[in-house]
PDB file with one MODEL, atoms N, CA, C and O in Angstrom:
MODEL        1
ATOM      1  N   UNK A   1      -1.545  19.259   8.269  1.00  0.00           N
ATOM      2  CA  UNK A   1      -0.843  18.732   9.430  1.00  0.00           C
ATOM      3  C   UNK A   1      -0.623  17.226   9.311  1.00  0.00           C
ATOM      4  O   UNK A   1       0.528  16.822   9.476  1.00  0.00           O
ATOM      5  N   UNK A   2      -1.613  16.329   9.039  1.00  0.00           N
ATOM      6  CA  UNK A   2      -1.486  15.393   8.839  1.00  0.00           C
ATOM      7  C   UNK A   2      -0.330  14.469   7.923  1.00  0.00           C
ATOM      8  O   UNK A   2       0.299  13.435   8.149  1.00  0.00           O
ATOM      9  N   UNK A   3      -0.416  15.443   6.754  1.00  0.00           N
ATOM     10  CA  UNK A   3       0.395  14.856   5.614  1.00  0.00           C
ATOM     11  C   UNK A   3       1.869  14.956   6.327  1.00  0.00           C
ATOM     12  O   UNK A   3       2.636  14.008   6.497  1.00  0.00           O
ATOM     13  N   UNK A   4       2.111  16.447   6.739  1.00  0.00           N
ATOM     14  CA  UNK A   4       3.541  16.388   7.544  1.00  0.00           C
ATOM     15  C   UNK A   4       3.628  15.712   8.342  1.00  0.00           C
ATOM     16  O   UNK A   4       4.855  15.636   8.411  1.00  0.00           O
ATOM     17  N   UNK A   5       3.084  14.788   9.445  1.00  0.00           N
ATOM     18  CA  UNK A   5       3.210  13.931  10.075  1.00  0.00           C
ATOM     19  C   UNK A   5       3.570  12.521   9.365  1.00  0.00           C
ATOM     20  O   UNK A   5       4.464  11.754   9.724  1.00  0.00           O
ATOM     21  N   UNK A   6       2.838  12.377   8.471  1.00  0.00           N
ATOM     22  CA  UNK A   6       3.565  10.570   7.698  1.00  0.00           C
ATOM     23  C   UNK A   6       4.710  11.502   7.099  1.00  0.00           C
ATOM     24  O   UNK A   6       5.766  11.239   7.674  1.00  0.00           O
ATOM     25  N   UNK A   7       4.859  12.472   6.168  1.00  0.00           N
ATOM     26  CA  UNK A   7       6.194  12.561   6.178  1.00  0.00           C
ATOM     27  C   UNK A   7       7.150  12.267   6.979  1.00  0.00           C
ATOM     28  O   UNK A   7       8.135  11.559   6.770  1.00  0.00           O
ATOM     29  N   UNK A   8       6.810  12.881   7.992  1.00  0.00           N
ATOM     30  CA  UNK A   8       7.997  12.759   9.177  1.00  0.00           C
ATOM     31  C   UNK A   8       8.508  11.311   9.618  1.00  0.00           C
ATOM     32  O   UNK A   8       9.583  10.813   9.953  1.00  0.00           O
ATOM     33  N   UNK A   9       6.921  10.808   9.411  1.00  0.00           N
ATOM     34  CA  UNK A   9       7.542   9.502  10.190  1.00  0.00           C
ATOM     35  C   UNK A   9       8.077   8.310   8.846  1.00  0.00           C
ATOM     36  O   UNK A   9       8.694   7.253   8.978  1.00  0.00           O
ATOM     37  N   UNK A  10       7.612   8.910   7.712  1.00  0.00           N
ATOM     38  CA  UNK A  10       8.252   7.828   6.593  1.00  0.00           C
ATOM     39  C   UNK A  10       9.848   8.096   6.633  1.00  0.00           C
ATOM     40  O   UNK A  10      10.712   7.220   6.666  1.00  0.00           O
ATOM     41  N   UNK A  11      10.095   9.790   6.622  1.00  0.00           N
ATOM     42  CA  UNK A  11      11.437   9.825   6.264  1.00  0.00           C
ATOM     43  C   UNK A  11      12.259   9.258   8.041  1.00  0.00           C
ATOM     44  O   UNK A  11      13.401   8.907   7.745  1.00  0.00           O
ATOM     45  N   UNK A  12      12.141   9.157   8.943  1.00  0.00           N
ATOM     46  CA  UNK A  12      12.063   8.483  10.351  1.00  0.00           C
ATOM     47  C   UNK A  12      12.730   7.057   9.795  1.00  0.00           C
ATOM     48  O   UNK A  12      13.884   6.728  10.072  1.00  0.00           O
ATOM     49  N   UNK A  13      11.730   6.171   8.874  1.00  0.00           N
ATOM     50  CA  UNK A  13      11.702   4.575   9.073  1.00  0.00           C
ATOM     51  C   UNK A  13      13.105   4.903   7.917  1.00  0.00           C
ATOM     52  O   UNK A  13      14.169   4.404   8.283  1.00  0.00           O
ATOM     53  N   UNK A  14      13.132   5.608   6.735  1.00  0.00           N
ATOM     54  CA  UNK A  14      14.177   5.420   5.798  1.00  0.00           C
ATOM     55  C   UNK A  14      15.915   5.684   6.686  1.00  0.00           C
ATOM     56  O   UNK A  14      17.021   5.149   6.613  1.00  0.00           O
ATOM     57  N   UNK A  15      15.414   6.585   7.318  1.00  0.00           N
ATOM     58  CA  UNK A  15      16.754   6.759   8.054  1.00  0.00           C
ATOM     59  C   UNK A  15      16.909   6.119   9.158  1.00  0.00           C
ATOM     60  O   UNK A  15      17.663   6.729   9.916  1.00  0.00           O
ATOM     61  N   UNK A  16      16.461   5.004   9.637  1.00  0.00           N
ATOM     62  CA  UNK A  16      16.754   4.013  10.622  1.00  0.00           C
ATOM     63  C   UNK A  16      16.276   2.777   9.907  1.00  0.00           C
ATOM     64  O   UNK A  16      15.765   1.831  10.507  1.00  0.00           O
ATOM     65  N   UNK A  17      16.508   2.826   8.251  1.00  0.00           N
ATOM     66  CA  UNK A  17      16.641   1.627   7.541  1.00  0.00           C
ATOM     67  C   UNK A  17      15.230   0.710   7.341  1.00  0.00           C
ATOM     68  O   UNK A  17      14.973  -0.468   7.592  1.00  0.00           O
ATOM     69  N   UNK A  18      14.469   1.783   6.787  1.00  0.00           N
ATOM     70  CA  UNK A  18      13.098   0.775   6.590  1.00  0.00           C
ATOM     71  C   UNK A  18      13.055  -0.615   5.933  1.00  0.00           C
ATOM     72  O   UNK A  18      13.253  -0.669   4.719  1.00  0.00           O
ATOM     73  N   UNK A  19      12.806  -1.784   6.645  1.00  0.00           N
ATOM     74  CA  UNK A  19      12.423  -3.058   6.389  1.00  0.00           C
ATOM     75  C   UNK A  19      12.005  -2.998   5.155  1.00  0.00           C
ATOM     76  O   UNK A  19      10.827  -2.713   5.374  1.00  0.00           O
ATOM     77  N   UNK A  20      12.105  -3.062   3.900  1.00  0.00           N
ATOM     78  CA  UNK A  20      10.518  -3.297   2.654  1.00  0.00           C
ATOM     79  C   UNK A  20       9.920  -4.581   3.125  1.00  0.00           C
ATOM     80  O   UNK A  20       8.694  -4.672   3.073  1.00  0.00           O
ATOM     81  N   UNK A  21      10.814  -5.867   3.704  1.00  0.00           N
ATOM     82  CA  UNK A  21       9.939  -6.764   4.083  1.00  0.00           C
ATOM     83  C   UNK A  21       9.090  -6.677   4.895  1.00  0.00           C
ATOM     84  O   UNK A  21       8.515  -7.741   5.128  1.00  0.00           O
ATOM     85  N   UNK A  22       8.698  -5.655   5.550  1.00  0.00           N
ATOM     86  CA  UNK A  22       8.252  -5.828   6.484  1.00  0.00           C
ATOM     87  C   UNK A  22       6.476  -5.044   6.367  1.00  0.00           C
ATOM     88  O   UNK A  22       6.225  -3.864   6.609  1.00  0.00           O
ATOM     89  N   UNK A  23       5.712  -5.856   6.039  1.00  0.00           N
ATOM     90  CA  UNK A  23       4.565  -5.389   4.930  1.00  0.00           C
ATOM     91  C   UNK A  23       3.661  -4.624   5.862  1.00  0.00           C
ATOM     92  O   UNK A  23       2.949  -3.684   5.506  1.00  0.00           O
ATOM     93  N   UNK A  24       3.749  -5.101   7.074  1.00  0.00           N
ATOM     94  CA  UNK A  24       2.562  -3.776   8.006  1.00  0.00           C
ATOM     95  C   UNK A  24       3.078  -2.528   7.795  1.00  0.00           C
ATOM     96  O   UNK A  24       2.244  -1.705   7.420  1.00  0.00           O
ATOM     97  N   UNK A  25       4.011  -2.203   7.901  1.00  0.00           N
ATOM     98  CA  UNK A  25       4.568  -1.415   8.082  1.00  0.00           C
ATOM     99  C   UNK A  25       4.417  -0.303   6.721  1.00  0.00           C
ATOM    100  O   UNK A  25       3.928   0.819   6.852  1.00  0.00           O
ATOM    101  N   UNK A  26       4.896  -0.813   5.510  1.00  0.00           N
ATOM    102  CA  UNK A  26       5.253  -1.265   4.581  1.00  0.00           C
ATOM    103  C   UNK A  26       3.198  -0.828   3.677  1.00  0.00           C
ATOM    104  O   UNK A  26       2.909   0.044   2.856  1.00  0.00           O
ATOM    105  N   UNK A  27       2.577  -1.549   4.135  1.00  0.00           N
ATOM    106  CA  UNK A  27       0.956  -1.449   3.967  1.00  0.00           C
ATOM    107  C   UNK A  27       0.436  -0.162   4.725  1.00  0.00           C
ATOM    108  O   UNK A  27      -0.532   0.454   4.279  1.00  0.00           O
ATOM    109  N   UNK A  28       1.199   0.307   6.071  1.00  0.00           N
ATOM    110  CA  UNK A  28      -0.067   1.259   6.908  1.00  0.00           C
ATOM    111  C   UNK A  28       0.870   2.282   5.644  1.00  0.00           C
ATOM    112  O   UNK A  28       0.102   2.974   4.976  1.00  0.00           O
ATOM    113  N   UNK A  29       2.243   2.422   5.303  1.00  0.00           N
ATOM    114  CA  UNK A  29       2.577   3.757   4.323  1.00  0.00           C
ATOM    115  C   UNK A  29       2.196   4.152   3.603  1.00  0.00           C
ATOM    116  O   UNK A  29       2.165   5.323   3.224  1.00  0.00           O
ATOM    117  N   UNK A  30       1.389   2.325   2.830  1.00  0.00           N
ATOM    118  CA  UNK A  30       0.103   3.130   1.569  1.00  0.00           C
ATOM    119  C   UNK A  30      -0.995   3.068   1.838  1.00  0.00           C
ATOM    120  O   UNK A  30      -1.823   2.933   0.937  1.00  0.00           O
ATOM    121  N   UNK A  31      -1.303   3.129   2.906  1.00  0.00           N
ATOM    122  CA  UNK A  31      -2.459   3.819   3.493  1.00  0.00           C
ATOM    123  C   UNK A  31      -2.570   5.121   3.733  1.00  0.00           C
ATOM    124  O   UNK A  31      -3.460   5.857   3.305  1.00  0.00           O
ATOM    125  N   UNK A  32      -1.813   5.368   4.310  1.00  0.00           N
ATOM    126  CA  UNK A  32      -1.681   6.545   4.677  1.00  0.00           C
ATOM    127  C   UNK A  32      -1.349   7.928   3.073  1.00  0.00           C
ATOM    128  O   UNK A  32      -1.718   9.100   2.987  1.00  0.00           O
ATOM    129  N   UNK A  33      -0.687   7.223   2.263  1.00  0.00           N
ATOM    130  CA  UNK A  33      -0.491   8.243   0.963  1.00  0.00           C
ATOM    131  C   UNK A  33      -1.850   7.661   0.331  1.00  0.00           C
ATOM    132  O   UNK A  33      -2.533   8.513  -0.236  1.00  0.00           O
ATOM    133  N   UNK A  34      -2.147   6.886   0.334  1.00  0.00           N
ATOM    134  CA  UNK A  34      -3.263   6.747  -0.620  1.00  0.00           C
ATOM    135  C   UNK A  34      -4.787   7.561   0.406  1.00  0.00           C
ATOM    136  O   UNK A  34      -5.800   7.779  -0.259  1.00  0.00           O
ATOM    137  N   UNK A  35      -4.809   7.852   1.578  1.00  0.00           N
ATOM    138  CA  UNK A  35      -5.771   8.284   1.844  1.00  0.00           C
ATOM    139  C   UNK A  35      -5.379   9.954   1.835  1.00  0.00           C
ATOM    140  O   UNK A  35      -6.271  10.583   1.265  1.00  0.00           O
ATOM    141  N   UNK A  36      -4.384  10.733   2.274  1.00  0.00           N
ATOM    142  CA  UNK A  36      -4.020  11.766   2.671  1.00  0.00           C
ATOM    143  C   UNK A  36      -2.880  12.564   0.956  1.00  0.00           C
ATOM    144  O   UNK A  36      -2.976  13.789   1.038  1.00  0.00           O
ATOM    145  N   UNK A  37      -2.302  12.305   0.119  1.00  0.00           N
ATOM    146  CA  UNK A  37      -1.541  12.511  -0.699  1.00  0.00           C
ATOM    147  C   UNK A  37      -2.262  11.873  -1.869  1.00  0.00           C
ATOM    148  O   UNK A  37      -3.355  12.316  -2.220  1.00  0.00           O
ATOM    149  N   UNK A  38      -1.538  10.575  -2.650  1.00  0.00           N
ATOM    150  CA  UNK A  38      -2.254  10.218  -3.534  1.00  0.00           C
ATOM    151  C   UNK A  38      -1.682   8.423  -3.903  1.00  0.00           C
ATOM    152  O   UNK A  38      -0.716   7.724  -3.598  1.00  0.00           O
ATOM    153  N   UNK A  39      -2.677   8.305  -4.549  1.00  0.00           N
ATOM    154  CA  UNK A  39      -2.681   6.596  -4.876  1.00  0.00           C
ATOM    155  C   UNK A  39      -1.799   5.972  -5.256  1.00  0.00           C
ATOM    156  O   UNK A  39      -1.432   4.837  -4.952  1.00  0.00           O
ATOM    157  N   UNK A  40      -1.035   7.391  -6.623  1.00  0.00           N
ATOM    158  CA  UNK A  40       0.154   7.112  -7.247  1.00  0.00           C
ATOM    159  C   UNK A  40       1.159   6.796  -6.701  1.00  0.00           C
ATOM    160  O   UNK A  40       1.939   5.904  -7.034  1.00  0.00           O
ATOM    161  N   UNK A  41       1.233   7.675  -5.606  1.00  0.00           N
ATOM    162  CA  UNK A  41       2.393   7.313  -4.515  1.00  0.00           C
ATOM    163  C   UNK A  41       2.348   6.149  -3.841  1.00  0.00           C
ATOM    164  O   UNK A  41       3.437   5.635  -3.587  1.00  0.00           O
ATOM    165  N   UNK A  42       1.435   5.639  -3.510  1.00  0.00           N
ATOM    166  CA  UNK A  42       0.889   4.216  -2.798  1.00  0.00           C
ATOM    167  C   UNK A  42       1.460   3.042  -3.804  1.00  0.00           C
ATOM    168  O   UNK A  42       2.460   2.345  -3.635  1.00  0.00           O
ATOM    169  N   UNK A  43       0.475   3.031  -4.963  1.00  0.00           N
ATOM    170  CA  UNK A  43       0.822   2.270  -6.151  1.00  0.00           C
ATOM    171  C   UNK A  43       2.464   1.834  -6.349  1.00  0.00           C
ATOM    172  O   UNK A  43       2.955   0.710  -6.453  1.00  0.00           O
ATOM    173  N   UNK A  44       3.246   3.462  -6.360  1.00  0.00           N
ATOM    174  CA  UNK A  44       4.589   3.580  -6.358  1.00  0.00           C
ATOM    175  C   UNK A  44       5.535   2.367  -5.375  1.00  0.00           C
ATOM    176  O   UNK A  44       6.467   1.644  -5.725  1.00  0.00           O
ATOM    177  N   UNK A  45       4.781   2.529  -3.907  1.00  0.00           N
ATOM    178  CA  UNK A  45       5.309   1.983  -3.070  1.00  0.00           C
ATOM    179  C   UNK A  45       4.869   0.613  -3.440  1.00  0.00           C
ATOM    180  O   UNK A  45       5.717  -0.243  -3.690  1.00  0.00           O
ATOM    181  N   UNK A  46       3.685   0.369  -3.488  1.00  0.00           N
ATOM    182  CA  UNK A  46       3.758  -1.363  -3.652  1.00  0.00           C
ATOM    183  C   UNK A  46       4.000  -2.050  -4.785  1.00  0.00           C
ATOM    184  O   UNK A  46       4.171  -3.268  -4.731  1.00  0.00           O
ATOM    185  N   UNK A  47       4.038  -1.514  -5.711  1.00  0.00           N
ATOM    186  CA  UNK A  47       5.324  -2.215  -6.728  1.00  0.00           C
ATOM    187  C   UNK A  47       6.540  -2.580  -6.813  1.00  0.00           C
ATOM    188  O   UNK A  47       7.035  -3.492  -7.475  1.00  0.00           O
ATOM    189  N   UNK A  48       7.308  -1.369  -5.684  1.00  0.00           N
ATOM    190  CA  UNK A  48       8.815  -1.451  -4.991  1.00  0.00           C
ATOM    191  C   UNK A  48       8.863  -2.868  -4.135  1.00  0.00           C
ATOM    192  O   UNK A  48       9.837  -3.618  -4.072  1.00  0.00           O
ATOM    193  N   UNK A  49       7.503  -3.068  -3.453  1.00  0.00           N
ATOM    194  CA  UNK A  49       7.517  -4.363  -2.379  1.00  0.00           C
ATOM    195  C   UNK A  49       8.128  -5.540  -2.599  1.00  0.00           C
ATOM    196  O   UNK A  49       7.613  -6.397  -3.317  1.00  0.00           O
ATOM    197  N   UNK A  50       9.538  -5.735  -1.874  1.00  0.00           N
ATOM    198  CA  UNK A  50      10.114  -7.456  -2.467  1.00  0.00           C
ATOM    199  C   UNK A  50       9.066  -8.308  -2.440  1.00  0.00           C
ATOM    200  O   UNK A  50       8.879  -9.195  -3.272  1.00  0.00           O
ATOM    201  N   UNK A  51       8.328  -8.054  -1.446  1.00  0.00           N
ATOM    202  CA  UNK A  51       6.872  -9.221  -0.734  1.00  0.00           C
ATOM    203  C   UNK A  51       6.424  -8.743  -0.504  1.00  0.00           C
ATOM    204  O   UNK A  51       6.732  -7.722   0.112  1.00  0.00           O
ATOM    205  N   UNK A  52       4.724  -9.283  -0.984  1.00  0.00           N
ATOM    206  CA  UNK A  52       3.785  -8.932  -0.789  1.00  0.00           C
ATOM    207  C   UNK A  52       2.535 -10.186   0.094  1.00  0.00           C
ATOM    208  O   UNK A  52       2.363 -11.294  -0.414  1.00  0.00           O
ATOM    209  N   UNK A  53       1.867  -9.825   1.262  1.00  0.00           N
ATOM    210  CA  UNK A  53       1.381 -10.433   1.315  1.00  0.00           C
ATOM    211  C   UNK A  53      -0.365 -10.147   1.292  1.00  0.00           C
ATOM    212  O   UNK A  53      -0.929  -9.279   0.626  1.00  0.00           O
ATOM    213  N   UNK A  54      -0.996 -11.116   2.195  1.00  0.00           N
ATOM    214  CA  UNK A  54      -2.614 -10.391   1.919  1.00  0.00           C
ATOM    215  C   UNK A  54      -2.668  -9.243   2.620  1.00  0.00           C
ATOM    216  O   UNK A  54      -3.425  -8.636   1.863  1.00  0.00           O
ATOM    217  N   UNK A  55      -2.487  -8.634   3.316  1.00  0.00           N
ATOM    218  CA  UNK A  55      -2.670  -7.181   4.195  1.00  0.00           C
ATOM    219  C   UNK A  55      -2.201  -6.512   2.540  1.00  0.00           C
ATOM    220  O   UNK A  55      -3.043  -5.711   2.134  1.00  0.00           O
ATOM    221  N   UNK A  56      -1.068  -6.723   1.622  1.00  0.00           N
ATOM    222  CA  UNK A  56      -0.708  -5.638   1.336  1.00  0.00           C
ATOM    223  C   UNK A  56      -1.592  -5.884   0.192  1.00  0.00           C
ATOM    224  O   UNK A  56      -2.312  -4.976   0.606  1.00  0.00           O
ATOM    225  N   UNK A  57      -2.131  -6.231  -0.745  1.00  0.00           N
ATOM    226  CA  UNK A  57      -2.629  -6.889  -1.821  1.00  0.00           C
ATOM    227  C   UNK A  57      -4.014  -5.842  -1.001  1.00  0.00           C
ATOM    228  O   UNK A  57      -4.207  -4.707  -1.438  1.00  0.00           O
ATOM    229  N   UNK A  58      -4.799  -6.338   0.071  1.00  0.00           N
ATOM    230  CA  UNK A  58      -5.906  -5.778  -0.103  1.00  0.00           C
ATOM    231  C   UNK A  58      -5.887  -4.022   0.602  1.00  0.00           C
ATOM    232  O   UNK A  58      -6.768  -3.163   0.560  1.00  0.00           O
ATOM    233  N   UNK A  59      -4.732  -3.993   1.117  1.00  0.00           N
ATOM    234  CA  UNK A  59      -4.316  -2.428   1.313  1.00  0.00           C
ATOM    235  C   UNK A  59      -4.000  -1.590  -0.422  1.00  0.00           C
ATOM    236  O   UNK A  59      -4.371  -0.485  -0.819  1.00  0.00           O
ATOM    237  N   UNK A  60      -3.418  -2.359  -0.925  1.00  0.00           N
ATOM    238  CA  UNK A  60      -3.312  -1.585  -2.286  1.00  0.00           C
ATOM    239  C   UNK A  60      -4.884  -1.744  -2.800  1.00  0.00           C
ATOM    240  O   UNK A  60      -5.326  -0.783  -3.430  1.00  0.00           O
ATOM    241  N   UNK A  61      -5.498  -2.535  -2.649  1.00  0.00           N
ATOM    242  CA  UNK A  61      -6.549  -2.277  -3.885  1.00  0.00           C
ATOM    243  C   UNK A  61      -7.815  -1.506  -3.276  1.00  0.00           C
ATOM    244  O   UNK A  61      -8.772  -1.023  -3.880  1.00  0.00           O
ATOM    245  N   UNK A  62      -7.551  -1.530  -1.957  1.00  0.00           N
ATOM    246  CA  UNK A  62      -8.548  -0.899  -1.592  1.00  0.00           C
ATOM    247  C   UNK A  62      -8.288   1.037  -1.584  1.00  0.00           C
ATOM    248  O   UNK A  62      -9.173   1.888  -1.498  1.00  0.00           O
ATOM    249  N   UNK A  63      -6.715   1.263  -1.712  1.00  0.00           N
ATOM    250  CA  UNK A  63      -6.477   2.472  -1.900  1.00  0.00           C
ATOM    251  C   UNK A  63      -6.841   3.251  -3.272  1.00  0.00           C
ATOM    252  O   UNK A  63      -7.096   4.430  -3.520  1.00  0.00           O
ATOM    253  N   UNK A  64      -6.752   2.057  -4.068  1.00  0.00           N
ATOM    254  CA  UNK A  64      -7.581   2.199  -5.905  1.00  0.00           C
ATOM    255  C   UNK A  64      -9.001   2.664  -5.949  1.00  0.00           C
ATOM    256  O   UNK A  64      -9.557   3.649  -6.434  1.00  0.00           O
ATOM    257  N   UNK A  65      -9.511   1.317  -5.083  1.00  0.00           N
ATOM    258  CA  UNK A  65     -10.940   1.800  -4.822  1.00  0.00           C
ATOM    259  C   UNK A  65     -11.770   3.270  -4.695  1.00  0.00           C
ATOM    260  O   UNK A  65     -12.546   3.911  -5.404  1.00  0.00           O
ATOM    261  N   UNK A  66     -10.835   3.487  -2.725  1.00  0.00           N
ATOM    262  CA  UNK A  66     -11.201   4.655  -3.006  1.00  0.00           C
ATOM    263  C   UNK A  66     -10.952   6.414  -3.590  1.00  0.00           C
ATOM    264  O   UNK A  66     -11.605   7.443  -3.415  1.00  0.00           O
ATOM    265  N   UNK A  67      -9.739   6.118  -4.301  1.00  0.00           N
ATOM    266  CA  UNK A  67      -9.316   7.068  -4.911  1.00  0.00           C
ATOM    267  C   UNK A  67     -10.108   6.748  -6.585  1.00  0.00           C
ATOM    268  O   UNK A  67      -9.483   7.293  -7.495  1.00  0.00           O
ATOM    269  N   UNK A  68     -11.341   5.966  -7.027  1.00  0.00           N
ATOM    270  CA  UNK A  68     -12.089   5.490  -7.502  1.00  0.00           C
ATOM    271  C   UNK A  68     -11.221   5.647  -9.036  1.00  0.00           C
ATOM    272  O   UNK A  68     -11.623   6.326  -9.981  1.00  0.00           O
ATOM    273  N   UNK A  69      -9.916   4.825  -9.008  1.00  0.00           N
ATOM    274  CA  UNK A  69      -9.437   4.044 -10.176  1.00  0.00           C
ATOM    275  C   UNK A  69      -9.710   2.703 -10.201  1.00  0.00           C
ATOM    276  O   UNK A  69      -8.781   1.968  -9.866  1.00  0.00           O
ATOM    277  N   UNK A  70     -10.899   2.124 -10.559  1.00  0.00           N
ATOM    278  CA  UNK A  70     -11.807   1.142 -10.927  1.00  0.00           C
ATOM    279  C   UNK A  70     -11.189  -0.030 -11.270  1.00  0.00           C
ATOM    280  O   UNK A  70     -10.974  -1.024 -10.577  1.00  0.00           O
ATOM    281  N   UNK A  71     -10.846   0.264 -12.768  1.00  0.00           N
ATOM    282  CA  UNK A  71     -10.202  -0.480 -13.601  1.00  0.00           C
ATOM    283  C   UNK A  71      -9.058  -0.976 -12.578  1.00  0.00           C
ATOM    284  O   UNK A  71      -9.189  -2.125 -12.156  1.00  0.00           O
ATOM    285  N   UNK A  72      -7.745  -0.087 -12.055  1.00  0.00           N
ATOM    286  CA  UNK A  72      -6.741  -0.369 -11.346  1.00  0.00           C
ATOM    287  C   UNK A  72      -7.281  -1.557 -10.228  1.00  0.00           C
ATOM    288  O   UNK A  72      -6.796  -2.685 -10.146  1.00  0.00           O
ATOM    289  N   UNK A  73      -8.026  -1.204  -9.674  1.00  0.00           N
ATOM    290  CA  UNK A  73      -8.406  -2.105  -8.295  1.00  0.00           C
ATOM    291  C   UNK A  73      -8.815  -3.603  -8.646  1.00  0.00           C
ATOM    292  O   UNK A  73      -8.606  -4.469  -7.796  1.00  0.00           O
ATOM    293  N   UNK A  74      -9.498  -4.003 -10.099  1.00  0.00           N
ATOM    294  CA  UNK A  74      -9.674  -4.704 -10.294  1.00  0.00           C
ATOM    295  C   UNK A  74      -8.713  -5.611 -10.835  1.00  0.00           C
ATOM    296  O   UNK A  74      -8.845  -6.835 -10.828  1.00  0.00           O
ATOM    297  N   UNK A  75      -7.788  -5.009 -11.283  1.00  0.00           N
ATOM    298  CA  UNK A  75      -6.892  -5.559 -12.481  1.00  0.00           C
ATOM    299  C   UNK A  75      -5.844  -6.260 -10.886  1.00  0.00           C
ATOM    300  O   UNK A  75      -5.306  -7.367 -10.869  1.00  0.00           O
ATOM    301  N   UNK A  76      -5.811  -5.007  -9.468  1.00  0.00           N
ATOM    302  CA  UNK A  76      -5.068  -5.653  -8.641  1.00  0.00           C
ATOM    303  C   UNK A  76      -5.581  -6.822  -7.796  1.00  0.00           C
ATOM    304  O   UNK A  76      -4.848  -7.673  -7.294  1.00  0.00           O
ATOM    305  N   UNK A  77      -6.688  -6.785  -7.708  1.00  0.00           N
ATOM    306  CA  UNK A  77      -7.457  -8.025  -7.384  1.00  0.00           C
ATOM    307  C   UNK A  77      -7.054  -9.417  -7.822  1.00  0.00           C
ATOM    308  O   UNK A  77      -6.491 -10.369  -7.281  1.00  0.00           O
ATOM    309  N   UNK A  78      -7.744  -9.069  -9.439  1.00  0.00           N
ATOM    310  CA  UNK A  78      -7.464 -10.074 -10.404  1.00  0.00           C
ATOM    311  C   UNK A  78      -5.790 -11.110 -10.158  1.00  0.00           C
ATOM    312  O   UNK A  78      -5.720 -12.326  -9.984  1.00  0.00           O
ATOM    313  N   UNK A  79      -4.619 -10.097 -10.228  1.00  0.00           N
ATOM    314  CA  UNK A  79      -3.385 -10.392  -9.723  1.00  0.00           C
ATOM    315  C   UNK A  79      -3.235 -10.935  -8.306  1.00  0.00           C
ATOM    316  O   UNK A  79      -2.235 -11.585  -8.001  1.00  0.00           O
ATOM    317  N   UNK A  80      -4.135 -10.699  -7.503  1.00  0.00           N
ATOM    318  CA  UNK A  80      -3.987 -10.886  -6.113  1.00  0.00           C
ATOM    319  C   UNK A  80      -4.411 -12.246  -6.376  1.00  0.00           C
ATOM    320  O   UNK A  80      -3.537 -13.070  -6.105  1.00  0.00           O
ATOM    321  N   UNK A  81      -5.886 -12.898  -6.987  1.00  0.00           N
ATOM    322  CA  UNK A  81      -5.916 -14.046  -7.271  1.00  0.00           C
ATOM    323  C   UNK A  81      -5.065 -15.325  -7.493  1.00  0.00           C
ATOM    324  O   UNK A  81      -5.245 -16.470  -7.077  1.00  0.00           O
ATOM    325  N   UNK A  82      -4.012 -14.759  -8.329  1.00  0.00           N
ATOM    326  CA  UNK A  82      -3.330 -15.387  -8.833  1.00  0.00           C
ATOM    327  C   UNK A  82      -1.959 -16.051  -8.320  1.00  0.00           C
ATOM    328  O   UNK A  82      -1.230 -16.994  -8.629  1.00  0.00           O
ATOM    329  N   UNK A  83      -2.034 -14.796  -7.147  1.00  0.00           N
ATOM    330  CA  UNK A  83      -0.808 -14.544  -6.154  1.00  0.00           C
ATOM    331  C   UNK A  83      -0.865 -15.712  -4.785  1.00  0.00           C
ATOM    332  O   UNK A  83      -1.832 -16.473  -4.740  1.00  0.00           O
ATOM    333  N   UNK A  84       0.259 -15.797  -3.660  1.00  0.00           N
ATOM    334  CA  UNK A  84      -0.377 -16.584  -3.146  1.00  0.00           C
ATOM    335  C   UNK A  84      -1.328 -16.178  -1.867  1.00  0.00           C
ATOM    336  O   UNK A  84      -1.889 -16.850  -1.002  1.00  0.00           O
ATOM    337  N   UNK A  85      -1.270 -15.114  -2.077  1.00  0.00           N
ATOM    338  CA  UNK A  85      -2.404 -14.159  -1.564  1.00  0.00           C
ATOM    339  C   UNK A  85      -3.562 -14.303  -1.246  1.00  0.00           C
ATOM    340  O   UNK A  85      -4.094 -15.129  -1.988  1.00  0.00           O
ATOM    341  N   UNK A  86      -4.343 -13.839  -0.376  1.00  0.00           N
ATOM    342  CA  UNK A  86      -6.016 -14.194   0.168  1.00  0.00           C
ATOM    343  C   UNK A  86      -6.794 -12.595   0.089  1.00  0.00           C
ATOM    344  O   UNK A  86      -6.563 -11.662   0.859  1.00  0.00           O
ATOM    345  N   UNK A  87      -7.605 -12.594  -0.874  1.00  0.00           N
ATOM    346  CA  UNK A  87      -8.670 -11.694  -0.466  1.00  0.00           C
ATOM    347  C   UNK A  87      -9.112 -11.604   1.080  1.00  0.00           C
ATOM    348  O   UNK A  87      -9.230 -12.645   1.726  1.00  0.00           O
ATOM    349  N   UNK A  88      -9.374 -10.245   1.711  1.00  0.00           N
ATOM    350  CA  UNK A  88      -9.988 -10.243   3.198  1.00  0.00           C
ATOM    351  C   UNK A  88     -10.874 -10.593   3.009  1.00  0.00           C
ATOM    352  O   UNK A  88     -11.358 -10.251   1.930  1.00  0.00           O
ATOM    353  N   UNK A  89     -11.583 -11.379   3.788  1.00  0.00           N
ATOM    354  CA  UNK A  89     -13.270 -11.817   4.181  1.00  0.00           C
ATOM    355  C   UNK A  89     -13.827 -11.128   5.239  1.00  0.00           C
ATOM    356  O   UNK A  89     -14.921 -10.593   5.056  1.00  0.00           O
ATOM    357  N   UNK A  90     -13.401 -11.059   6.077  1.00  0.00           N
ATOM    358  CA  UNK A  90     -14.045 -10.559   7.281  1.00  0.00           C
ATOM    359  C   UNK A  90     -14.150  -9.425   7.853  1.00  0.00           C
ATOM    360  O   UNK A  90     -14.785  -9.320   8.902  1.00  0.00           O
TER     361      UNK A  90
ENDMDL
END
C-alpha cells in the first residue's frame, strides 16, 4: 500500500511539473524510495538533482546507510565535504 501511495504522489508532482530545484521535495522522494523500494532508485534521483543542498546530501547518504551500502555512503559524505554542503549535526 505504501509503495502505491509515493507512486501516486511522485507521478502527481511529474504531471503538475515537478520542481528538481526544489530539494525538500526533491529529498522526502528519496526517502521515501530508499526506505520503501530501493536505494538505486534514490541514488538515481539524486544524481538527476540540478542542486543539491544539505537536506539532500544527508538524505542521500543516509538512504546508503541504511540500505547498508557502506562504501556508497561514505564515498557520498566524502563528496558532501567537498561540496558547499553541511553535514547534519543535530
Amino acid at each position: 500500500m505504501i509503495p502505491f501511495l509515493g507512486f501516486t504522489i511522485h507521478g502527481g508532482l511529474i504531471k503538475r511539473g515537478l520542481d528538481d530545484s526544489d530539494t525538500r521535495v526533491v529529498s522526502a522522494l528519496m526517502s521515501f524510495y530508499g526506505r520503501c523500494v530501493s536505494a538505486d532508485i534514490a541514488n538515481k534521483i539524486f544524481d538527476e538533482m540540478p542542486k543539491r543542498d544539505d537536506l539532500a546530501w544527508n538524505e542521500i547518504t543516509m538512504v546508503n546507510l541504511r540500505s547498508g551500502k557502506w562504501e556508497k555512503a561514505v564515498k557520498l559524505f566524502r563528496e558532501m565535504q567537498f561540496s558547499a554542503a553541511k553535514a547534519y549535526d543535530g
